[in-house]
C-alpha positions as a Markdown table, in Angstrom:
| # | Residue | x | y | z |
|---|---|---|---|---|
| 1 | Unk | -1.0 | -102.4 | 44.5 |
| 2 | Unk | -1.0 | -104.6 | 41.6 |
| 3 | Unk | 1.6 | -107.2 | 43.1 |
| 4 | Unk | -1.9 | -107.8 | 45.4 |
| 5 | Unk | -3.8 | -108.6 | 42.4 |
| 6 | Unk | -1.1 | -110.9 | 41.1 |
| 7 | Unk | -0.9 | -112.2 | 44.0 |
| 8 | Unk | -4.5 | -113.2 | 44.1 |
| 9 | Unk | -4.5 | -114.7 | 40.3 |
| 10 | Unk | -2.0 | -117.2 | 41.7 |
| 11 | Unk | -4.2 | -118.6 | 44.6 |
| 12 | Unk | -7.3 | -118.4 | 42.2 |
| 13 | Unk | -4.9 | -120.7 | 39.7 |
| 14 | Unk | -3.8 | -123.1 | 42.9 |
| 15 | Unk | -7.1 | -123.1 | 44.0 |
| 16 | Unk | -8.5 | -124.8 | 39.8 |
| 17 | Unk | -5.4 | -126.2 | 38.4 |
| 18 | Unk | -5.3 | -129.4 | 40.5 |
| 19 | Unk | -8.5 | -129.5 | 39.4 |
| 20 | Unk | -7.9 | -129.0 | 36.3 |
| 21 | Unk | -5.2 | -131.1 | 35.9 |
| 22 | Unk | -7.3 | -134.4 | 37.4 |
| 23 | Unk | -9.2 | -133.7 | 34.4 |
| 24 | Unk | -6.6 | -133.1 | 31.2 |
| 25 | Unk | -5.0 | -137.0 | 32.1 |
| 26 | Unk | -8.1 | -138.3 | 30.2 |
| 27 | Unk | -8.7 | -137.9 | 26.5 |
| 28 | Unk | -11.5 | -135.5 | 27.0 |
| 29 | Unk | -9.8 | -133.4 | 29.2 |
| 30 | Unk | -7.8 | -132.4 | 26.2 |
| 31 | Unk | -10.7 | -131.4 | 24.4 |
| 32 | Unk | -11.9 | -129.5 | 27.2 |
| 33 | Unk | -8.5 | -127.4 | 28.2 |
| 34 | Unk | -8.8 | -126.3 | 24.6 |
| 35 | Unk | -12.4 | -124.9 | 24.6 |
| 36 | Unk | -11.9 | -123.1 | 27.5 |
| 37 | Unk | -8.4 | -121.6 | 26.1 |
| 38 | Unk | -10.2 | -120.6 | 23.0 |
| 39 | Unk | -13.4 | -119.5 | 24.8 |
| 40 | Unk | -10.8 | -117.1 | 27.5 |
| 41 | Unk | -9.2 | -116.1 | 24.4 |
| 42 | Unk | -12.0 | -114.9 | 22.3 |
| 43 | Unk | -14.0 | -113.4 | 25.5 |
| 44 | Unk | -10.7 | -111.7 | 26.0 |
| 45 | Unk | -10.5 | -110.3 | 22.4 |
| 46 | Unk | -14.2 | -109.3 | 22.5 |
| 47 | Unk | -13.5 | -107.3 | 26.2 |
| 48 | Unk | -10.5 | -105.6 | 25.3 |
| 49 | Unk | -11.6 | -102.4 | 23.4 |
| 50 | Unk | -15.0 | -101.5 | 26.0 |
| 51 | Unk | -13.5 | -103.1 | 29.2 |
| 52 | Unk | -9.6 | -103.3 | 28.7 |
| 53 | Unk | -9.3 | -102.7 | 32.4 |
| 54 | Unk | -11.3 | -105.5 | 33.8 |
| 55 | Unk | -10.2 | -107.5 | 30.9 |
| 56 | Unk | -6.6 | -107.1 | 32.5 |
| 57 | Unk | -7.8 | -107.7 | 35.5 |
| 58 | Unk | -10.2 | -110.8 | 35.3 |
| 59 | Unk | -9.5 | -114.1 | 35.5 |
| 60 | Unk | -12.0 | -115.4 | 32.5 |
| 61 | Unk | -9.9 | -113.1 | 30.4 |
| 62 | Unk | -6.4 | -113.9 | 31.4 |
| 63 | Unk | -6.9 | -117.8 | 32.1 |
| 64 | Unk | -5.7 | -118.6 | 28.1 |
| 65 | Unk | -2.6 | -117.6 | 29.2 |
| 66 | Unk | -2.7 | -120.3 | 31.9 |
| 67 | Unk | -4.3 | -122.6 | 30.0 |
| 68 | Unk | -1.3 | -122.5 | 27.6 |
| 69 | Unk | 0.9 | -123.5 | 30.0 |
| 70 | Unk | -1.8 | -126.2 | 31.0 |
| 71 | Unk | -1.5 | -126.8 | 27.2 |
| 72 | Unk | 2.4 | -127.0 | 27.4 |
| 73 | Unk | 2.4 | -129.3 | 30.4 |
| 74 | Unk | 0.2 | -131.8 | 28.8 |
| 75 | Unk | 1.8 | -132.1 | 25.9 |
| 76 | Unk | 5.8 | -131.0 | 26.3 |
| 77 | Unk | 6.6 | -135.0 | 26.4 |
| 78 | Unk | 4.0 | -136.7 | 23.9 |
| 79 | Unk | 5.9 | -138.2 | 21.0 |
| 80 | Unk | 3.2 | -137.1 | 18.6 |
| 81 | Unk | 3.6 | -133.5 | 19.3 |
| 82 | Unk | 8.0 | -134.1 | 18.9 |
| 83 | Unk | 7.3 | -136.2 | 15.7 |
| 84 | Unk | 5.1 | -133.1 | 14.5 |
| 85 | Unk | 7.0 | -130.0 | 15.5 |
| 86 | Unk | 10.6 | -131.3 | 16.1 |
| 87 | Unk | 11.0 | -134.6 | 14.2 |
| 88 | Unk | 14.4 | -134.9 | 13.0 |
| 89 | Unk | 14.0 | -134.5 | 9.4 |
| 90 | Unk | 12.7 | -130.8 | 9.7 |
| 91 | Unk | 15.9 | -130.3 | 12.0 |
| 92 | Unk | 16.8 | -127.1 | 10.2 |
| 93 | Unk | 13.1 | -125.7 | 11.0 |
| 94 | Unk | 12.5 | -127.1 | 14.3 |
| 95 | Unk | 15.7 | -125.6 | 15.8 |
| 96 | Unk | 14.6 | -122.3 | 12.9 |
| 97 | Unk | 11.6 | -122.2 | 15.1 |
| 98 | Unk | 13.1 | -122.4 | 18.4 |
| 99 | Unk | 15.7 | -119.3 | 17.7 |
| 100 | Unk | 12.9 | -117.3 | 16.4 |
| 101 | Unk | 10.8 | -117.8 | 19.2 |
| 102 | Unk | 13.7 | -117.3 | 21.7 |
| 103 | Unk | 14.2 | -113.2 | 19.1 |
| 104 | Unk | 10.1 | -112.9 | 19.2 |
| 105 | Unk | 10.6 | -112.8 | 22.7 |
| 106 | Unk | 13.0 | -110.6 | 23.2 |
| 107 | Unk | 11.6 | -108.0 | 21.1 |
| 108 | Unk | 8.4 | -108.7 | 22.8 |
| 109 | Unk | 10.0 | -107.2 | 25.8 |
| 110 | Unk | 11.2 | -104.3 | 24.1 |
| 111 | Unk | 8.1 | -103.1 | 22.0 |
| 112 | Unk | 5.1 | -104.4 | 23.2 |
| 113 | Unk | 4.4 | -101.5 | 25.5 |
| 114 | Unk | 2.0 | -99.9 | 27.9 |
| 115 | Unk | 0.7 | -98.5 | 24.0 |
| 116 | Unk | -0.3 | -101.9 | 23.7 |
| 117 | Unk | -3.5 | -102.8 | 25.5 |
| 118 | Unk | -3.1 | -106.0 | 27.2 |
| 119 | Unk | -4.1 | -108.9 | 27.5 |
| 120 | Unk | -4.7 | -109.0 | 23.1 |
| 121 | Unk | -3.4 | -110.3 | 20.6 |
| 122 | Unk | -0.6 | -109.0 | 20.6 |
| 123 | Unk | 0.0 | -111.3 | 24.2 |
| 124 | Unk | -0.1 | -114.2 | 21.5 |
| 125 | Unk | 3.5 | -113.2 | 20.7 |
| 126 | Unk | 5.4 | -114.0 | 23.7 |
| 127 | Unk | 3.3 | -116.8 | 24.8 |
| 128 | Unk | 3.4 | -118.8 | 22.2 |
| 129 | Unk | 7.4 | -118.4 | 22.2 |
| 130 | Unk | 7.2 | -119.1 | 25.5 |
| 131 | Unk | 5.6 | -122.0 | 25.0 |
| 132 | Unk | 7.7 | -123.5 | 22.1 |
| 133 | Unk | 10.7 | -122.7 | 24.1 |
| 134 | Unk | 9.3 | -125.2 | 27.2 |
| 135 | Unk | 8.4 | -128.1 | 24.7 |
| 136 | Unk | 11.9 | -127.7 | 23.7 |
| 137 | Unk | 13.6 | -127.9 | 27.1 |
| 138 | Unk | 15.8 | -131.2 | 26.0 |
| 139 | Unk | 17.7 | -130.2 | 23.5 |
| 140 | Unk | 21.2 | -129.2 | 22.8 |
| 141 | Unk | 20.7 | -125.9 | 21.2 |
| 142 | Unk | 22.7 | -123.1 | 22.5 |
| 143 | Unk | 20.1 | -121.2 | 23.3 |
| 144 | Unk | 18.4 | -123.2 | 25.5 |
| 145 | Unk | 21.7 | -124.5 | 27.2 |
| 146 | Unk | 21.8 | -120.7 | 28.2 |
| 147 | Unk | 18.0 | -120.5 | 29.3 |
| 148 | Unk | 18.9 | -124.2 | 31.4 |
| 149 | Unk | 21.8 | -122.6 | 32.9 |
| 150 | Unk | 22.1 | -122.4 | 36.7 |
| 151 | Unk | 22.3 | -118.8 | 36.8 |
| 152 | Unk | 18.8 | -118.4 | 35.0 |
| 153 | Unk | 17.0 | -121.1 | 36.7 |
| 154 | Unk | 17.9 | -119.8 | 40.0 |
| 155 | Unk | 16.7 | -116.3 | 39.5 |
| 156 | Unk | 13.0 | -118.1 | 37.7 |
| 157 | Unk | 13.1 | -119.5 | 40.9 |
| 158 | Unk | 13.2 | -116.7 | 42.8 |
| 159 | Unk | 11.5 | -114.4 | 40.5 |
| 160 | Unk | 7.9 | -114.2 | 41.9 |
| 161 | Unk | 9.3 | -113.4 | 45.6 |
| 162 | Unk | 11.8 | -111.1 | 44.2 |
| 163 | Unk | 8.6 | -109.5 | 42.4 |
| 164 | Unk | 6.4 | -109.5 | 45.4 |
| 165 | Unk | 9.4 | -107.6 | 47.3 |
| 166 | Unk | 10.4 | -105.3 | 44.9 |
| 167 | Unk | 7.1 | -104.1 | 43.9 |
| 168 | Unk | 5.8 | -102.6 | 47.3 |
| 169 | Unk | 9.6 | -101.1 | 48.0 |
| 170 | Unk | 9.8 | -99.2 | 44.8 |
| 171 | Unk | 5.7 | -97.9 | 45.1 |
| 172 | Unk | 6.9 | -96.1 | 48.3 |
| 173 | Unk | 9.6 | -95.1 | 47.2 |
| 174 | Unk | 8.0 | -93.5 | 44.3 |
| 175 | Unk | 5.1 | -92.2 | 46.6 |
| 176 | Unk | 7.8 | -91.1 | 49.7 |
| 177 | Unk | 10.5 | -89.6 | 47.2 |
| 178 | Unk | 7.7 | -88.4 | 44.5 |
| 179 | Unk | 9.7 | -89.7 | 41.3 |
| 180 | Unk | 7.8 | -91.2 | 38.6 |
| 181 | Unk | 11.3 | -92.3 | 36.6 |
| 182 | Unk | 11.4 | -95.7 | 38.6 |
């Protein structure tokens, strides 16, 4: 069941990532969380067409992902990166950015299918919004007003135990009933 694998990604990211984050406080910590992002990403890309299987499977190939968020952590609140990105004079793009990001994820859910081999490139799309949309968590933008809201935050809260739940109920069911539509 592949909630089990999931399942087992987390502890293997709780068991590094304090590490990990000990390390990215210093300067070259920076420098090292983004070699190994780019060296998970390109061993990814270079796994994907013999081994897309173990490429979705393995940690080497699917800790980019995590190390965005690593990424996203470190820098959400550093003045540089807001002066950069979202300084007020490039209002108009920053908040551009943010909206698009918020529709490249939505489409994301609808068209990046099991067609798609994943973890690729393609995963670039919906990450990357993601993580534009978490630098931008303070800001008065409708859209993320409505991705702050209680409702939302309460079911992101909930969503990994709701997925570990779900996930074994509807496999039986499947398996008991033998219906492939859920």
């Amino acid at each position: 069941l592949i909630h089990l694998w999931s399942l087992g990604v987390e502890e293997q990211f709780y068991l590094f990532f304090p590490i990990l984050a000990l390390i990215l406080y210093k300067r070259s910590g920076f420098i090292l969380l983004t070699i190994t992002l780019l060296l998970s990403f390109t061993v990814m890309e270079i796994l994907i067409s013999t081994s897309p299987v173990a490429t979705f499977y393995l940690l080497p190939t699917r800790a980019w992902e995590l190390m965005v968020g690593a990424f996203v952590a470190r820098v959400q609140d550093s003045q540089l990166v807001n002066k950069i990105i979202f300084d007020l004079k490039l209002k108009f793009i920053s908040n551009l950015i943010i909206y698009m990001s918020f529709l490249i994820l939505l489409l994301s859910l609808f068209y990046l299918s099991e067609s798609f081999k994943q973890p690729s490139s393609w995963t670039l799309l919906p990450v990357i919004s993601t993580a534009i949309l978490l630098c931008r968590k303070n800001t008065n933008l409708l859209i993320i007003k409505l991705l702050s809201s209680k409702l939302l935050v309460f079911f992101g809260g909930i969503s990994y135990s709701l997925y570990l739940w779900h996930q074994p109920i509807i496999t039986f069911y499947r398996f008991y009933f033998e219906v492939s539509w859920i």
